[in-house]
C-alpha positions in Angstrom: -63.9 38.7 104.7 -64.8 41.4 106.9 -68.2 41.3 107.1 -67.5 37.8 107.8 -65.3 38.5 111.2 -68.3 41.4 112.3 -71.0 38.7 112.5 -68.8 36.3 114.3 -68.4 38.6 117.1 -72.2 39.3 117.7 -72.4 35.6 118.3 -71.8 34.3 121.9 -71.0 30.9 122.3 -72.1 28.9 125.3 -68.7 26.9 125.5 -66.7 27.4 127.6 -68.2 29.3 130.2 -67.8 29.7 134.2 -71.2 28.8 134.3 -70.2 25.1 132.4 -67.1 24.7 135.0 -69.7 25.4 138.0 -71.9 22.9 136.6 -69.8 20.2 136.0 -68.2 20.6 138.7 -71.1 20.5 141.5 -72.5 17.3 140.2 -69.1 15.5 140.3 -68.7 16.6 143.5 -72.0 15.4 144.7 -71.4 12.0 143.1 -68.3 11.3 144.5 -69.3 11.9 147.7 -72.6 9.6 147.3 -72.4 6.6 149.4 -74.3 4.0 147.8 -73.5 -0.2 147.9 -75.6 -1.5 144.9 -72.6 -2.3 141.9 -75.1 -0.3 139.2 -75.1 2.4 141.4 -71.7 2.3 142.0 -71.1 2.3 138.2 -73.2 5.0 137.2 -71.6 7.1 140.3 -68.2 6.5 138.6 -69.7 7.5 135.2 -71.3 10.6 136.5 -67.8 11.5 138.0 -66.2 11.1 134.8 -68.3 12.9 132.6 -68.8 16.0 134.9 -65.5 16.6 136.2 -64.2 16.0 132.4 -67.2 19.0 131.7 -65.8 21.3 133.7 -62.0 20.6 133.0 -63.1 21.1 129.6 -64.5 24.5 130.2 -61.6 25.5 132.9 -58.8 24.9 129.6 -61.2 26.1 127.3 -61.4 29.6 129.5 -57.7 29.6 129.6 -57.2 29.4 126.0 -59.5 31.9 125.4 -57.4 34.2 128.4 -53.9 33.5 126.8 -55.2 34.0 123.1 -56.7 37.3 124.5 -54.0 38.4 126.1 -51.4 37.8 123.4 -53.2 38.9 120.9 -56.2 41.4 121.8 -57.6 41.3 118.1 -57.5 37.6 118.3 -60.9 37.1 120.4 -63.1 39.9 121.5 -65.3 38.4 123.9 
């Protein structure tokens, strides 16, 4: 069980990082501030906005988890 919690720790995982909040986050912004008139553009604009802002909301709790369960507990995480 030990040896089990030492290899975990050499792993990093790529969620959630800063670098996932500043990409979800520029192409949201950048979509929501397209202008286009076309209705499938219009759609996918709306669909873009979703799915990256959601991306970097995930990563911006996901971050603060990781901060509270850290600070709580600084065995909990080591990062």
């Amino acid at each position: 069980m030990n040896d089990d919690r030492k290899t975990r720790q050499g792993k990093k995982s790529w969620f959630p990082s800063v670098a996932g909040v500043i990409g979800g986050v520029v192409p949201g912004v950048v979509a929501l501030f397209n202008q286009v008139s076309s209705p499938f553009w219009i759609t996918f604009n709306i669909v873009v906005i979703v799915v990256a802002l959601g991306f970097a909301a995930a990563n911006t709790i996901g971050l603060a988890v990781i901060k509270y369960r850290s600070s709580s507990n600084p065995d909990a995480y080591d990062r």
